[in-house]
C-alpha positions as CSV (number, residue, x, y, z in Angstrom):
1,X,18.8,-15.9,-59.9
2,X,19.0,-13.3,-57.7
3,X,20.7,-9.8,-59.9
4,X,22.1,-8.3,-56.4
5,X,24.2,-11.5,-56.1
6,X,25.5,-11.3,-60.0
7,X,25.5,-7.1,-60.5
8,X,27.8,-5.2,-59.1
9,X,25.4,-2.0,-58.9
10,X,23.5,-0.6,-56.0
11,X,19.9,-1.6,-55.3
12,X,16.9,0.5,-54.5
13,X,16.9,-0.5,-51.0
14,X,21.0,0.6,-50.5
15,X,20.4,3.8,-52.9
16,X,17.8,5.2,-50.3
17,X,20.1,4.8,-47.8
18,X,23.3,6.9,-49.1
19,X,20.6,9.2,-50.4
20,X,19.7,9.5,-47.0
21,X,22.8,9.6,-45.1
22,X,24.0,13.3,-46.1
23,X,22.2,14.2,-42.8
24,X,24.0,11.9,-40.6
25,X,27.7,13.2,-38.8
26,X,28.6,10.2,-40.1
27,X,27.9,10.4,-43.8
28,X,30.1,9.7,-46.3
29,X,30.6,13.8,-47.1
30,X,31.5,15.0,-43.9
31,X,32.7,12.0,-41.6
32,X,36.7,12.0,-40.6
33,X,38.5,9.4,-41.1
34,X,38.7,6.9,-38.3
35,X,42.0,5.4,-37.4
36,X,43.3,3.4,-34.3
37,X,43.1,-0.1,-33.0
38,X,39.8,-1.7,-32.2
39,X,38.8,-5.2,-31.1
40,X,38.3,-8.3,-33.3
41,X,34.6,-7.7,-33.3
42,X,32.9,-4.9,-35.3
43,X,29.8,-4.5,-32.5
44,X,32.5,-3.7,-30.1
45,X,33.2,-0.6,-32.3
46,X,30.1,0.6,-32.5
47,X,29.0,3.8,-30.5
48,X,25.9,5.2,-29.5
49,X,25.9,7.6,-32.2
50,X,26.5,4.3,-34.8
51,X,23.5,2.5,-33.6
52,X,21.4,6.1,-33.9
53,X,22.2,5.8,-37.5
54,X,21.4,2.3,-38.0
55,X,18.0,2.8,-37.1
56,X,18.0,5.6,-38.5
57,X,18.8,4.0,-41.7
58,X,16.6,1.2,-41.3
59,X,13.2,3.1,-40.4
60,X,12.4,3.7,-44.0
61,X,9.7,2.0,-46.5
62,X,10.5,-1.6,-46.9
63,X,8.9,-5.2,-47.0
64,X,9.9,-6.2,-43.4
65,X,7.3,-7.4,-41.2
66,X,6.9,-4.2,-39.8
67,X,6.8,-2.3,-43.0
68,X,10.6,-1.1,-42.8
69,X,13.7,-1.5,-44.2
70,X,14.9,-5.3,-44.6
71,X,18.6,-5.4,-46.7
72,X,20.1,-8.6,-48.2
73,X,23.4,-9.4,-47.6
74,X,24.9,-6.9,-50.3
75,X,22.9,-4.3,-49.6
76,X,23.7,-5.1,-45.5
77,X,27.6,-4.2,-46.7
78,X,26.3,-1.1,-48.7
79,X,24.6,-0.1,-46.2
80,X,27.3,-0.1,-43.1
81,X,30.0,1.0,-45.5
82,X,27.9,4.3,-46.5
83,X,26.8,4.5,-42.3
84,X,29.5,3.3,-40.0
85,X,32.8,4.6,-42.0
86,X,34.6,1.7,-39.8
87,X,35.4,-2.0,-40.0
88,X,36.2,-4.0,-43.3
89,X,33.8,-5.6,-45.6
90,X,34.3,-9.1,-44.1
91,X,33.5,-7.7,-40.6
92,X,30.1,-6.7,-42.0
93,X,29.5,-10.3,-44.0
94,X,30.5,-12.2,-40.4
95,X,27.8,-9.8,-38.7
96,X,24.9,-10.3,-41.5
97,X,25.6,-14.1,-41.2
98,X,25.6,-14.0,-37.0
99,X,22.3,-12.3,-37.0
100,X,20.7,-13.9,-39.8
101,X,21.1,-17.6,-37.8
102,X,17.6,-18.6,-39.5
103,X,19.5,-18.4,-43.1
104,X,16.4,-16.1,-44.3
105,X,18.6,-14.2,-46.5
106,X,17.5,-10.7,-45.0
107,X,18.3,-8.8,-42.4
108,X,15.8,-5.8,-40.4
109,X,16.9,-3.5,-37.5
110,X,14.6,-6.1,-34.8
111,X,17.0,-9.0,-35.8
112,X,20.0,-6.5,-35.7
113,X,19.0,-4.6,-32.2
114,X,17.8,-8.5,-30.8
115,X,21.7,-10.0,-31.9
116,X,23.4,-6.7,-30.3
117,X,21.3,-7.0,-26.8
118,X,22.9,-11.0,-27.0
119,X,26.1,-9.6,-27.5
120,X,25.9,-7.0,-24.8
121,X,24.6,-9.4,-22.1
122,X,27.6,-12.1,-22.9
123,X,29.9,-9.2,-22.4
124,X,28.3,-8.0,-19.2
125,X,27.8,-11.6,-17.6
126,X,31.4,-12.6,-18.4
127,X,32.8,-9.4,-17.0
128,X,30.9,-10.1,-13.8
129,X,32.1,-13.3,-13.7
130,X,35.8,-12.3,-13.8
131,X,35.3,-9.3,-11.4
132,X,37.0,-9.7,-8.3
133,X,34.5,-8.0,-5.8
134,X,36.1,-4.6,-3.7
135,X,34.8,-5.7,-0.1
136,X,35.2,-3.2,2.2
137,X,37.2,-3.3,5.5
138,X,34.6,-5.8,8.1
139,X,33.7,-3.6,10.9
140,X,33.7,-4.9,14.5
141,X,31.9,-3.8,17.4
142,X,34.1,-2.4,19.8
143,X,33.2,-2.6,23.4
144,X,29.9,-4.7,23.0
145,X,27.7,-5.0,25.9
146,X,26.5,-8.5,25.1
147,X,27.6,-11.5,27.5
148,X,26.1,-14.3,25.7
149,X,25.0,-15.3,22.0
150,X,23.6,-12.8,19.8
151,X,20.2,-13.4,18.8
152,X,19.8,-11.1,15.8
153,X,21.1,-8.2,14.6
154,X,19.1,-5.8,12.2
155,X,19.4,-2.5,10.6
156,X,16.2,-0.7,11.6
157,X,15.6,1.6,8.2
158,X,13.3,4.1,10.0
159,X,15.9,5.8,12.8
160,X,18.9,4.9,10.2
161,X,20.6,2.1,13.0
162,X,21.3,-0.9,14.0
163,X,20.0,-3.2,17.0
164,X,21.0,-6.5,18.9
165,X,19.9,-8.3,21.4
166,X,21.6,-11.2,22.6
167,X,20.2,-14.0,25.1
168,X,20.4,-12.6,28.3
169,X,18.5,-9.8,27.4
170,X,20.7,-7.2,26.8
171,X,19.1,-4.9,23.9
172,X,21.9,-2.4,21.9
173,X,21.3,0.1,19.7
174,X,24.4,1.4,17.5
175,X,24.6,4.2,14.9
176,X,25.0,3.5,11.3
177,X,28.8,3.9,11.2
178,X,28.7,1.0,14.2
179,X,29.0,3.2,17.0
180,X,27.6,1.9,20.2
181,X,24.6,4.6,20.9
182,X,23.2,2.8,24.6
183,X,22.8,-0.9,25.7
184,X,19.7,-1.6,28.4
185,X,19.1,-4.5,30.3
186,X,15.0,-6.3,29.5
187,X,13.4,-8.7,32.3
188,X,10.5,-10.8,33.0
189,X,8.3,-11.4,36.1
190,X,8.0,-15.0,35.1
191,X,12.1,-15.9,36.1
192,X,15.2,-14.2,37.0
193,X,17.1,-12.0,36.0
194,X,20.1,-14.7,35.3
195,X,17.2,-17.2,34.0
196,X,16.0,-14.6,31.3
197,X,16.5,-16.3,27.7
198,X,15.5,-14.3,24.6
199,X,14.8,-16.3,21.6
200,X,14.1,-13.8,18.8
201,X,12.6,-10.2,18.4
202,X,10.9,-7.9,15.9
203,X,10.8,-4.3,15.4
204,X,7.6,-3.0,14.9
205,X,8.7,0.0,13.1
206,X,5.1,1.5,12.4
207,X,4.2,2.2,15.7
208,X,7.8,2.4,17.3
209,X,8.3,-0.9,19.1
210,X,10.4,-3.5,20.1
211,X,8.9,-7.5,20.3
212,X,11.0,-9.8,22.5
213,X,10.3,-13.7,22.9
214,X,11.1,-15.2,26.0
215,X,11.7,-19.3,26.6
216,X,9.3,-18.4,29.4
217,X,6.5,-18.5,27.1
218,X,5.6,-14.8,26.6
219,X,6.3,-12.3,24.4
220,X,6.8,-8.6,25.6
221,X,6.7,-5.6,23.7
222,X,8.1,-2.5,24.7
223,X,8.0,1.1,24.2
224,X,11.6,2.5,21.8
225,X,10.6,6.2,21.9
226,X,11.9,6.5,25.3
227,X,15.8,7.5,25.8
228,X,16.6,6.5,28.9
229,X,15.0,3.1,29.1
230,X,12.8,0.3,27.3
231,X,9.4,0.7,28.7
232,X,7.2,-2.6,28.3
233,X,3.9,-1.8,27.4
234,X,2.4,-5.2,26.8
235,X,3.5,-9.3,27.8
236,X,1.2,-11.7,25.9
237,X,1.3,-14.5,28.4
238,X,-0.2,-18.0,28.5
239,X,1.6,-19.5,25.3
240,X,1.3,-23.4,25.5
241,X,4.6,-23.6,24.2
242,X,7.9,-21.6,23.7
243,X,8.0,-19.2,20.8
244,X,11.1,-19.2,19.1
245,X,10.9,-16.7,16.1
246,X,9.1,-13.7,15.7
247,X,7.8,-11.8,12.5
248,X,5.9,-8.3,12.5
249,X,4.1,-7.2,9.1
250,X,2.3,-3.7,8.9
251,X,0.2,-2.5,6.1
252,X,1.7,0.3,3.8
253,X,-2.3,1.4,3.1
254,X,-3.4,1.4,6.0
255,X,-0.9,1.9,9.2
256,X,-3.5,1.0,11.6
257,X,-3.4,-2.9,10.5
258,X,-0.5,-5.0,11.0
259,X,0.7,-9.0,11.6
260,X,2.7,-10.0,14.6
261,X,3.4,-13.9,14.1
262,X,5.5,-16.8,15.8
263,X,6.4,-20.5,15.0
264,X,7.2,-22.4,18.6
265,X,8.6,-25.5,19.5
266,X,5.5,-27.6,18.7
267,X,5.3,-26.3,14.9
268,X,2.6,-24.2,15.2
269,X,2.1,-20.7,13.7
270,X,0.8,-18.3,15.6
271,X,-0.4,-14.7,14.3
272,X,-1.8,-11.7,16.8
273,X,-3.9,-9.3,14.1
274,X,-4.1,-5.7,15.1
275,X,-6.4,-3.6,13.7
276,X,-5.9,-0.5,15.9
277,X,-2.0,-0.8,15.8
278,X,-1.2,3.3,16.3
279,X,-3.9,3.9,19.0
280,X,-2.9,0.5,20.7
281,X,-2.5,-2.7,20.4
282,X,-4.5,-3.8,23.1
283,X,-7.2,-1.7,24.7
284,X,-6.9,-1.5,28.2
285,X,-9.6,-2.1,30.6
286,X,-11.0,0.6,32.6
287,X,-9.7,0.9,36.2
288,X,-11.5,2.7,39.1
289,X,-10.1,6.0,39.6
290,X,-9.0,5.6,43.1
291,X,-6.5,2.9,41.4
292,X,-3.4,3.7,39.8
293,X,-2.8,2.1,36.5
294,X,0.0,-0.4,35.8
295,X,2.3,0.5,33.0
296,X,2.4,-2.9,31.3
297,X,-0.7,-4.7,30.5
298,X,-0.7,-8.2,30.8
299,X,-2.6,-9.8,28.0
300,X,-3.8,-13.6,28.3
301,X,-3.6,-15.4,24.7
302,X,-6.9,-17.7,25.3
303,X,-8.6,-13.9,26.2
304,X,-7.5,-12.9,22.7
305,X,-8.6,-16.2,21.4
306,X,-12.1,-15.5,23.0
307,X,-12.5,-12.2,21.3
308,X,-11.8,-10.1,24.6
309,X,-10.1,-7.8,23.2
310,X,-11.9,-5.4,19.9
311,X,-8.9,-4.3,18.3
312,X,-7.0,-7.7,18.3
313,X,-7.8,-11.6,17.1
314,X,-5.7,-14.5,17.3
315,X,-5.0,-17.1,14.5
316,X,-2.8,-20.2,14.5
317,X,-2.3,-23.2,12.7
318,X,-0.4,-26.7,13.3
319,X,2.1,-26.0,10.7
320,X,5.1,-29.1,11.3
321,X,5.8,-31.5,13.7
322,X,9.0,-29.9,14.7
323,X,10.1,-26.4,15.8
324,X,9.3,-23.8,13.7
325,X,12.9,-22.0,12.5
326,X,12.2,-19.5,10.6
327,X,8.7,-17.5,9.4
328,X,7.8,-14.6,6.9
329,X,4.6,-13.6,6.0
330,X,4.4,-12.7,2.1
331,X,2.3,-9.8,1.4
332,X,1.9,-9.5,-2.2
333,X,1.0,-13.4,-1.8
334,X,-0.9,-13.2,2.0
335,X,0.5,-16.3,2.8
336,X,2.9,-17.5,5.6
337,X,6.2,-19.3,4.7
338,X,7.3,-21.4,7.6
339,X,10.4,-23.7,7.9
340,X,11.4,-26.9,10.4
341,X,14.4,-28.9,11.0
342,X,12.5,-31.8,9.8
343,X,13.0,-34.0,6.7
344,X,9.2,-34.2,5.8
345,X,7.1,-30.9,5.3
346,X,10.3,-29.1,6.2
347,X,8.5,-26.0,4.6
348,X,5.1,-25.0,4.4
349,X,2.7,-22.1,2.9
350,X,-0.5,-21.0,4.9
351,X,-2.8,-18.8,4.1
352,X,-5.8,-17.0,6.2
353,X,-9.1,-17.6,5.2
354,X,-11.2,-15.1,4.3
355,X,-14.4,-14.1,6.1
356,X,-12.8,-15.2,9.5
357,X,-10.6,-14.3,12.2
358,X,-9.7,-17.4,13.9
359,X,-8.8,-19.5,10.8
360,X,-5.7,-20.4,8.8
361,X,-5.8,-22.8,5.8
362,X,-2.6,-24.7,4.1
C-alpha cells in the first residue's frame, strides 16, 4: 500500500519543493493574500509568473522520464498549495486527474505544460468562433474609367497600388487609399479599337511590366515606367488559339530568370521562359542604320519555338480538353496547377522536365 495515500506527512518529493520555494514571490513567506472572483477553472487563474514557478518547481531531481520532478497526486496538492497560494484543494485534485487521462498515478511538468497548451487552444478556437469580425467600411471606386467588365483587379506590392483593366482595354492605376492615379486606353493592330477584348493580364513586377491577353490571339507587353502612357514593347503573335489567363513567375535568386505562362481555349499550357528578363525579354534584331527602329517588337511564337531567339524558349503542354480557367505555377514545388470547366481532369499538375527546354511532363 502506498504510505502517501494512508500518512498524512509530507514526502521527499513535496519537502524539496517548500524548501525550495522561499525564493519564489510567491512563496508561502512573503506572498499576499489573494482575494477576488475567479472562474470555475483553476488554469484560468494562473499567470505567467504561476507557470514560472511551476517549472520552476518541477525542474528538480526526480524519476520522471526526463530525470525531473514527477509528484503523485498528494504531493501534486502539496505542491500547488506551497506554489500557487490560489484555488482550493479540490481545484488541484480535478486538474491532477484531467492531466493524468492515462490513470499513471504521477504527474511531470511535460504532461502538465502539454494539458495547459489543450486548454489554451480550446479557449482560443472557441473565442474565434464567437467573434463577430469588425469589417471595415467597403470602399468604392468613385469615377471609374472602365465601360465594360473588369477583368482583374490586383494590388501591385512593389509601387504600393492598385490596377484594373477591364475588357475594352482601359488599364487604371489607383493609390492605395483607392484614389484614381490615371486611366490609359491599350490597342492592337490585329482589330479595332471597339473590337479590342482583353482577357487577363499579369504584372511583371521584376522588370516593370504590364502583360495583356488579347481574344485576338496575342499577348502584348508594355513598358509601366512611363507616366504619360503605356508603351508596348513586345506582342507575341501567332497563338493557335485564344489565351485566356495569364501567370508571370520571377526568380527571387536570380532576377534575370522568370516564367510567363497561359492556359487558352484548347487546354493547353503555354510557358515563355526568359532567361535575360532585366536586359530584355526578347533581343532585337539588328537593323541597318539608315532605318529607324520600331518601338514594339513583334515576336512570332513558332520563331520562339524554333529557338530564334537566345534569351527566350517556349514550352507547352495539352493540359485538358476544355479552356484552361485558371493557372499558377508553384515554385517551391516547380510544377504548374491548371484548372477547366470540365468534369474529368478538371485539374491538373505539370511539371518541366529537366535537361530540356521544349518539354513539359504531367
Amino acid at each position: 500500500m502506498s504510505t502517501i495515500a494512508s500518512s498524512p506527512t509530507r514526502t521527499e518529493a513535496t519537502a524539496r519543493v517548500e524548501r525550495n520555494t522561499i525564493f519564489h514571490p510567491l512563496s508561502r513567506a512573503t506572498a499576499p493574500s489573494v482575494t477576488g472572483t475567479y472562474d470555475d477553472r483553476l488554469e484560468a487563474k494562473l499567470t505567467l509568473q504561476d507557470l514560472k514557478a511551476l517549472e520552476t518547481a518541477f525542474m528538480f531531481d526526480g524519476n520522471s522520464h526526463d530525470n525531473k520532478l514527477s509528484l503523485t497526486k498528494h504531493d501534486f496538492c502539496e505542491a500547488l498549495e506551497l506554489i500557487l497560494r490560489k484555488g482550493t484543494r479540490r481545484d488541484y485534485i480535478e486538474l491532477f486527474d484531467e492531466i493524468d487521462v492515462l490513470g499513471e498515478g504521477t504527474v511531470d511538468w511535460d504532461k502538465l505544460t502539454t494539458h495547459m497548451m489543450r486548454e489554451f487552444k480550446e479557449k482560443d478556437d472557441k473565442v474565434k468562433s464567437t467573434q463577430v469580425p469588425q469589417w471595415k467600411d467597403i470602399k468604392h471606386l468613385s469615377s471609374s474609367p472602365h465601360k465594360d467588365i473588369i477583368q482583374r483587379f490586383v494590388y501591385v506590392k512593389q509601387t504600393n497600388r492598385y490596377m484594373a483593366v477591364s475588357k475594352e482595354g482601359c488599364v487604371s492605376m489607383w493609390s492605395s487609399n483607392l484614389k484614381l492615379q490615371r486611366s490609359l486606353k491599350t490597342q492592337t493592330d490585329a482589330c479595332k479599337q471597339r473590337d479590342v477584348w482583353v482577357t487577363h493580364f499579369v504584372v511583371l513586377h521584376n522588370v516593370n511590366k504590364l502583360a495583356l491577353s488579347f481574344t485576338s490571339k496575342e499577348i502584348a507587353l508594355y513598358d509601366l515606367s512611363s507616366k504619360l502612357d503605356l508603351k508596348r514593347q513586345y506582342c507575341v503573335q501567332g497563338l493557335t488559339y485564344t489565351p485566356l489567363c495569364l501567370e508571370y513567375w520571377a526568380s527571387e535568386d536570380n532576377s534575370n530568370e522568370s516564367l510567363l505562362c497561359w492556359g487558352d481555349t484548347a487546354g493547353q499550357l503555354h510557358a515563355l521562359h526568359f532567361n535575360s528578363a532585366t536586359i530584355a525579354l526578347f533581343e532585337r534584331p539588328a537593323a541597318p542604320t539608315s532605318e529607324k527602329q520600331e518601338p514594339c517588337l513583334n515576336v512570332k511564337l513558332i520563331d520562339v519555338t524554333k529557338g530564334k531567339y537566345k534569351n527566350a524558349t517556349h514550352m507547352k503542354y495539352e493540359a485538358h480538353t476544355e479552356w484552361i480557367r485558371h493557372l499558377i505555377y508553384s515554385s517551391h514545388l516547380e510544377c504548374f496547377i491548371t484548372c477547366a470547366t470540365t468534369s474529368k481532369s478538371s485539374l491538373v499538375i505539370g511539371w518541366m522536365e529537366k535537361h530540356t527546354s521544349t518539354k513539359m511532363l504531367v
